[in-house]
N, C-alpha and C positions, 0 to 999 in steps of 0.2 A: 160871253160864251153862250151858247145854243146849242141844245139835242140836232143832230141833222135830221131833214125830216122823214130819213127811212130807217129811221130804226123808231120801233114802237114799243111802250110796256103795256104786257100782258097779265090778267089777274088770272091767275085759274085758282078756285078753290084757297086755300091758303098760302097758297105762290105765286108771287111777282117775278116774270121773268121778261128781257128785251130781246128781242129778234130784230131782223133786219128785215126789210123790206124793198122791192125795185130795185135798182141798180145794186144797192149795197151786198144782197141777199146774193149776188154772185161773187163776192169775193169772204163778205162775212159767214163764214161756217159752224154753225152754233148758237148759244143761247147764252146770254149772265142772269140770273140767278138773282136779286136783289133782295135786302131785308127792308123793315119797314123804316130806316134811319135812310138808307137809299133809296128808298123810293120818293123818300120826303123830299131829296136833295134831286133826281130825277126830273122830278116834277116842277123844281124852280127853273133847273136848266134847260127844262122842256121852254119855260116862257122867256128863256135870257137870261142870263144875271151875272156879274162877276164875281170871282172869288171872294170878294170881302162882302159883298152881297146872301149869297150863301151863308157864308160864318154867321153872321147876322142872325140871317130869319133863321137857322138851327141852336142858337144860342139862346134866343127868343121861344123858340118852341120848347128846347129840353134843358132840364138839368143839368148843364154840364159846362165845364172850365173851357176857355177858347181854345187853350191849346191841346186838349183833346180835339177837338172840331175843328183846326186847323190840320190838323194829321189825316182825319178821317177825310176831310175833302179835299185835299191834294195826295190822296192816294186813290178816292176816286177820278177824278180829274185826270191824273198820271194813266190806270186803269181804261178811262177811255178817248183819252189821246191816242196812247198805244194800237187803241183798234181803230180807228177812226171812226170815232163817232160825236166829237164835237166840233163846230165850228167856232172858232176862234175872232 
C-alpha cells in the first residue's frame, strides 16, 4: 500500500493536516486532520508498507497491545480507502 502522490501532509504550528493536490484536489474537497500516532503511520505509508508492516513498526515504536494497533490501522486504512487516497 502507498500514499498516492497527491495528496500531501501538512505541518502547520501544532497541526498535521493532508490536502490534496493535482488531479486529486478536484474531486478531493477538504482536509483530514491527523494526530501524532497518524502521522507516524502516514509517514510509513507514504514510503509503502503492508498492513502487517505498519502493525510492526507501531508496535515497535509505542506501548501498546497489537490488537489495539490492529484497530487503529484498519480503521485508518478503511478511512482512506474510502476517499481515495491509497494505492493498493
Amino acid at each position: 500500500m502507498k500514499i498516492k502522490s497527491d495528496f500531501i501532509l501538512r505541518k502547520m504550528d501544532d497541526m498535521c493536516i493532508v490536502v490534496a493536490v493535482g488531479e486529486s484536489a478536484k474531486t478531493f474537497n477538504g482536509v483530514i486532520n491527523l494526530n501524532s500516532t497518524a502521522v507516524f503511520m502516514w509517514e510509513k505509508l507514504s514510503a509503502g508498507c503492508t498492513r502487517q508492516e505498519l502493525i510492526d513498526a507501531l508496535t515497535g515504536e509505542y506501548d501498546v497491545q497489537e490488537e489495539v494497533v490492529e484497530r487503529d490501522v484498519d480503521k485508518l486504512i478503511d478511512k482512506l480507502r474510502a476517499e481515495n487516497i491509497i494505492d493498493e
